[in-house]
C-alpha positions as CSV (number, residue, x, y, z in Angstrom):
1,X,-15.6,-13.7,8.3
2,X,-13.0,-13.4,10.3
3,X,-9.3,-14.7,9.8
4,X,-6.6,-16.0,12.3
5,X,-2.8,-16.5,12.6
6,X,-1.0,-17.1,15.2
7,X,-0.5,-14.0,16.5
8,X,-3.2,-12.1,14.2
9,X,-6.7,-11.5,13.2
10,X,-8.0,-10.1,10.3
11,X,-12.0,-9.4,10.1
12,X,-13.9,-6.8,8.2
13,X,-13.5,-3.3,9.3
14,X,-16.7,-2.0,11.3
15,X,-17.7,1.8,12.1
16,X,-15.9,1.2,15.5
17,X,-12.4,1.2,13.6
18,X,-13.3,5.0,11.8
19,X,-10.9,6.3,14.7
20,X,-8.1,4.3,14.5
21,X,-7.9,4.6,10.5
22,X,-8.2,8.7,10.2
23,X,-5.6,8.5,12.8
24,X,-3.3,5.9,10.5
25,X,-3.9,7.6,7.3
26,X,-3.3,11.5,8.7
27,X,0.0,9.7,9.8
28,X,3.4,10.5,8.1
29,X,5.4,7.0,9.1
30,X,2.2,5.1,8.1
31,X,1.7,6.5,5.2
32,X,5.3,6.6,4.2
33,X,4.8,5.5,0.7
34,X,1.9,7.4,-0.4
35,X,0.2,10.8,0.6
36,X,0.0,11.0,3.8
37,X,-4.5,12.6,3.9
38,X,-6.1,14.5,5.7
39,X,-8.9,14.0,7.6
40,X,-12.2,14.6,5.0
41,X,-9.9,12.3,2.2
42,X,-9.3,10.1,5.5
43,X,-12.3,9.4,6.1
44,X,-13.5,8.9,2.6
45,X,-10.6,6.3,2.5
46,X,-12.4,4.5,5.2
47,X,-15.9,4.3,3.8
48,X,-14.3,2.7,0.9
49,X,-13.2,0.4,3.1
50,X,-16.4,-0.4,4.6
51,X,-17.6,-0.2,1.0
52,X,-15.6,-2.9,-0.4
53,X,-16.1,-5.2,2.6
54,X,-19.3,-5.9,1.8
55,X,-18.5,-6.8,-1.8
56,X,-15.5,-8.7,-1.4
57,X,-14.8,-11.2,0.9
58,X,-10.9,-10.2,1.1
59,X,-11.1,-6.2,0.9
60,X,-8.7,-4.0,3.0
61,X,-9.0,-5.2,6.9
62,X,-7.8,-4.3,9.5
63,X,-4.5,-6.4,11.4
64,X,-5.2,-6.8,14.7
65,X,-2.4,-8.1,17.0
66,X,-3.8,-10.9,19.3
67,X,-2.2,-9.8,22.5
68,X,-2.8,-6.1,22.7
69,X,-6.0,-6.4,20.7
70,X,-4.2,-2.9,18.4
71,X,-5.1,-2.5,15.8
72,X,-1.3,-2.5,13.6
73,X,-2.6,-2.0,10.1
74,X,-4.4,-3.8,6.9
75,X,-4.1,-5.5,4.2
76,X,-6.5,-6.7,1.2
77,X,-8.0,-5.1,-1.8
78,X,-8.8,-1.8,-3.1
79,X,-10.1,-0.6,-6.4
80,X,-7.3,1.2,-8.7
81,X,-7.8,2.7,-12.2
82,X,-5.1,1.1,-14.5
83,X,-4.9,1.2,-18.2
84,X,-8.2,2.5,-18.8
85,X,-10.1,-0.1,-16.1
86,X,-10.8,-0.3,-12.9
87,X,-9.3,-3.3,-11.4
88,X,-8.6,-4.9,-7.6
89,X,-5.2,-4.4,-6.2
90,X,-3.8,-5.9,-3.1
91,X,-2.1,-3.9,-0.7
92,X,-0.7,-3.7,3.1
93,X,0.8,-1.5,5.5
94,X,1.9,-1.9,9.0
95,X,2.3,0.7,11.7
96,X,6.4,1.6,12.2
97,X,6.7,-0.6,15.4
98,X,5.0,-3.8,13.9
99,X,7.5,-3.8,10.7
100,X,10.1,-6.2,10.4
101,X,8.5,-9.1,12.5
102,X,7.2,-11.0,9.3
103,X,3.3,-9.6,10.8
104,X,2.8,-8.0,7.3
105,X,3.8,-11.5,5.7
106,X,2.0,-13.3,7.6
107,X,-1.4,-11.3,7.4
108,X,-1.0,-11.4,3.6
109,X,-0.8,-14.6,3.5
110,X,-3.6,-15.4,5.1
111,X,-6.2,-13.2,3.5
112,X,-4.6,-14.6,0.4
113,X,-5.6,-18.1,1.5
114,X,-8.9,-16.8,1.6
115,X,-9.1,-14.9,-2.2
116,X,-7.8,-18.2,-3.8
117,X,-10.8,-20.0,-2.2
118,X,-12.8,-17.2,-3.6
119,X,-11.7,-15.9,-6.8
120,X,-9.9,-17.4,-9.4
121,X,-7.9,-14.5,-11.5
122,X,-4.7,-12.4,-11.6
123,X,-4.5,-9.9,-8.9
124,X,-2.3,-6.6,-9.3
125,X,-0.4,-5.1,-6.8
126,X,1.6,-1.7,-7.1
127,X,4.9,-1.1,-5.4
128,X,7.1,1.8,-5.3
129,X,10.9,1.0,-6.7
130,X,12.8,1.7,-3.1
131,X,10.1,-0.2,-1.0
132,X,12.6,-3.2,-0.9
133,X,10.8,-4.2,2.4
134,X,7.7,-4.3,0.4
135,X,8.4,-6.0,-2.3
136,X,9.9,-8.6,-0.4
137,X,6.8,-9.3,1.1
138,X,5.2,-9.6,-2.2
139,X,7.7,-12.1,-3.5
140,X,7.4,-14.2,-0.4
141,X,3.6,-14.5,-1.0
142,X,3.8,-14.5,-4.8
143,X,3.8,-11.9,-6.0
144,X,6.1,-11.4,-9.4
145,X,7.3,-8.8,-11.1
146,X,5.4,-7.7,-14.3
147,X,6.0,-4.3,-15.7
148,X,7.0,-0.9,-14.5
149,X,4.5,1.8,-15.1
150,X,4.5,5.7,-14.9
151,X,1.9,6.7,-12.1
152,X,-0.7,8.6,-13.2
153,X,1.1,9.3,-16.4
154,X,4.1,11.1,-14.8
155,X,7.2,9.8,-15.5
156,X,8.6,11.3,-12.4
157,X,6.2,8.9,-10.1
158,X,7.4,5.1,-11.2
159,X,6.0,1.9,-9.6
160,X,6.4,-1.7,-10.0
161,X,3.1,-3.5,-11.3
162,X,3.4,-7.1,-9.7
163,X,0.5,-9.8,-10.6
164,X,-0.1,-13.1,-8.4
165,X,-2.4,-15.8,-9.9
166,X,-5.6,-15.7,-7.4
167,X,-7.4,-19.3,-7.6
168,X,-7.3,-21.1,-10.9
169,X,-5.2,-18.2,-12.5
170,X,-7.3,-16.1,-15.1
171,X,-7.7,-12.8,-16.3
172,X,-6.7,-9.4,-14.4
173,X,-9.9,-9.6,-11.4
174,X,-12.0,-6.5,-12.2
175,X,-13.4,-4.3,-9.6
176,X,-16.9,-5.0,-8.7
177,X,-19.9,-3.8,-10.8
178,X,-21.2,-0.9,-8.2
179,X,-24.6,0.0,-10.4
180,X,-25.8,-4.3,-9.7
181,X,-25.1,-3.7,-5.9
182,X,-26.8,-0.8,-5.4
183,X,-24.1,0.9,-3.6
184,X,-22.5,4.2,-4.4
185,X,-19.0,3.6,-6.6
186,X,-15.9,4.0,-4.1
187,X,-13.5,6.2,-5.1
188,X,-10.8,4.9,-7.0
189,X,-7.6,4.5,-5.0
190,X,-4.3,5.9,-5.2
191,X,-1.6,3.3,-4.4
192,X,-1.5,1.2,-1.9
């Protein structure tokens, strides 16, 4: 499925994009707020990607820009251990040149669009304290603030836990069940 803006698409990733991705996540400015991989844990990230697209109808895809046909980033869901679970958490980030031009806003949006017409839940997402641009994304697209949380039990790595009713509103949406798919489990992700 594949999902348009006006000056975006957003479509499942596909082998093809493998280049593009390692090259994103190996980047410093991309990967500004989280570890910047290398390229075995960059690649890994990747095939979770391709994992979760075929499980979940709005899992991390890529942005493409309509008039340059680049490739400027993704946006959708992961899997991320929290309190004892695993759970989906939505996430985004945009290549340095295509921030500040609402893109990331209005990609988000418009995968959202597509979870509430799939899912109906509470959907986390994680967001370090000084990523103001972030989180103001995430309150433009409804995101609110719910707790703050230690990452991986250190107090010295704090983040923001935001929740955004998905659907009908519900529960917290669970990661998928990998052993009734088949597939091997994706690794857990760190944040988004």
């Amino acid at each position: 499925m594949t999902v348009e803006t006006e000056r975006l698409l957003l479509r499942r990733p596909v082998e093809a994009d493998r280049n593009r991705f390692v090259e994103l996540f190996t980047d410093d400015e991309f990967m500004v707020y989280g570890a910047r991989l290398n390229i075995d844990s960059a690649n890994a990230r990747f095939d979770h990607m391709l994992d979760m697209s075929e499980l979940v109808a709005y899992a991390k895809q890529p942005i493409v820009e309509r008039a340059s046909g680049t490739i400027v980033g993704y946006t959708g869901v992961g899997v991320i251990s929290f309190d004892g679970a695993e759970y989906l958490e939505w996430g985004w980030r945009l290549v340095p040149a295509a921030r500040g031009k609402g893109l990331a806003t209005e990609a988000v949006t418009a995968l959202l669009a597509l979870a509430d017409r799939t899912d109906d839940g509470k959907m986390l997402c994680f967001i370090e304290p000084e990523n103001a641009p972030s989180r103001s994304v995430a309150d433009k697209v409804g995101f609110h603030w719910w707790k703050h949380a230690e990452w991986n039990g250190d107090a010295d790595e704090p983040t923001d836990v935001l929740v955004r009713p998905i659907g009908a509103g519900g529960p917290l949406l669970r990661a998928p069940s990998w052993q009734s798919t088949g597939n091997p489990s994706p690794s857990v992700i760190s944040r988004t």
